[in-house]
C-alpha positions in Angstrom: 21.2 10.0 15.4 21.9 6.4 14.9 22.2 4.6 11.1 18.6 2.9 11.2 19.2 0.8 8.2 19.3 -3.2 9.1 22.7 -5.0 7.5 22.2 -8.4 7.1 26.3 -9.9 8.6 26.6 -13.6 8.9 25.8 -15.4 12.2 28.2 -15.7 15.0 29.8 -19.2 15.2 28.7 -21.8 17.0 31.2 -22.8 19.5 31.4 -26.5 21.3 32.5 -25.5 24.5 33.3 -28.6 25.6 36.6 -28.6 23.0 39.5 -26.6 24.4 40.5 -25.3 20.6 38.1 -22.7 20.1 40.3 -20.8 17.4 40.4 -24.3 15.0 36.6 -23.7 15.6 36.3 -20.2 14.5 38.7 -20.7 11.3 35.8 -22.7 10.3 33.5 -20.8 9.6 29.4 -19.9 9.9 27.5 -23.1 10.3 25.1 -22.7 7.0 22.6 -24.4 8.8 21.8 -22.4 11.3 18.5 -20.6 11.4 16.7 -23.1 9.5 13.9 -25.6 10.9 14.7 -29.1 11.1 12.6 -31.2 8.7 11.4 -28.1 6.6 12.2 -27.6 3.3 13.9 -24.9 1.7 11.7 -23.7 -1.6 13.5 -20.8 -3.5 11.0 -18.2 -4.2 12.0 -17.7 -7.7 11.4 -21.3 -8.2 8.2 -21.6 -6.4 6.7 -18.0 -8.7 7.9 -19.7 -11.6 5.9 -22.8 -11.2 3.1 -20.1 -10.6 3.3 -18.2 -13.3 3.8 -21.1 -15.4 0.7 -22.8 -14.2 -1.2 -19.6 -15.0 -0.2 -19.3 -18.3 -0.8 -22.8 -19.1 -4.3 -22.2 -17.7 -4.7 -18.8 -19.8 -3.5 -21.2 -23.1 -5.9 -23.9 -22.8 -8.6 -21.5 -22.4 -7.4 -19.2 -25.3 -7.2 -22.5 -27.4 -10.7 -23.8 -26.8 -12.1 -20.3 -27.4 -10.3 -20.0 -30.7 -11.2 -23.3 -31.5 -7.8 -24.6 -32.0 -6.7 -28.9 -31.3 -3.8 -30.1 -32.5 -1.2 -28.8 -34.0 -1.2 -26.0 -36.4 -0.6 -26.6 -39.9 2.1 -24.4 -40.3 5.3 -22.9 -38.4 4.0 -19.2 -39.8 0.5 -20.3 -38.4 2.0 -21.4 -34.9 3.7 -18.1 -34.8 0.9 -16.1 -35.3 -1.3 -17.9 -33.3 1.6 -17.7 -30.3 1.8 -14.0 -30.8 -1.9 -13.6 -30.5 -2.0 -15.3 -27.4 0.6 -13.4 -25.8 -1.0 -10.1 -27.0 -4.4 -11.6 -25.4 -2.8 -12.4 -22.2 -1.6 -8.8 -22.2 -4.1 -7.0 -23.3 -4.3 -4.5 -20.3 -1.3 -3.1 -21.3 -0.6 -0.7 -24.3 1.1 -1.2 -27.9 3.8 -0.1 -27.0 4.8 -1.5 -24.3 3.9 -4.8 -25.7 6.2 -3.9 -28.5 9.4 -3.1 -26.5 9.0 -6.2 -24.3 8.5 -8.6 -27.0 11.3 -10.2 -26.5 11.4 -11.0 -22.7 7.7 -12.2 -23.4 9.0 -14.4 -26.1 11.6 -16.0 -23.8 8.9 -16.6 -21.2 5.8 -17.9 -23.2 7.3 -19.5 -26.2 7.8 -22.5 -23.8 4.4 -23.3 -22.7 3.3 -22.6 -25.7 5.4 -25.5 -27.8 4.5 -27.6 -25.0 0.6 -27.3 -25.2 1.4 -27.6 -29.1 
């Protein structure tokens, strides 16, 4: 039986036949360029579902602070905190105590932004 599993190896070299040094040409390398349509751009996913997710949450925010009846900034940095922390634990609110507890800080790192900037 034959190993099924795909391995990803670089592409074969390009070669201009029409120049007699072929070994100069495959010293050089892959061609990075190769595979990809002309004219297309090249997103990176992680980018592109960042912008998502950050668009969502904005979304969610602005919501959450017309519903809470909250404009402008809050009076208070302990106030901000709480209010932040509410939110995130609204946003999340499928999800149990404790897991919202142990991933606190990764939530933090993610939310805190949007939430200074809609501040």
């Amino acid at each position: 039986m034959s190993d099924s599993t795909y391995r990803k190896t670089p592409l074969p070299v390009r070669l201009d036949l029409n120049k007699r040094n072929t070994r100069e040409q495959l010293s050089q390398g892959t061609d990075d360029k190769r595979g990809i349509l002309q004219g297309a751009g090249v997103a990176c996913p992680t980018t592109e579902s960042q912008k998502d997710c950050n668009l969502v949450m904005r979304k969610d925010l602005e919501q959450w602070l017309i519903d809470h009846g909250i404009s402008g900034p809050p009076p208070s940095p302990e106030v901000e905190q709480r209010a932040m922390w509410q939110w995130i634990r609204d946003f999340h609110k499928e999800y149990s105590d404790d897991w919202y507890t142990r991933n606190m800080p990764r939530l933090r790192d993610q939310f805190r932004p949007v939430f200074l900037q809609e501040m």
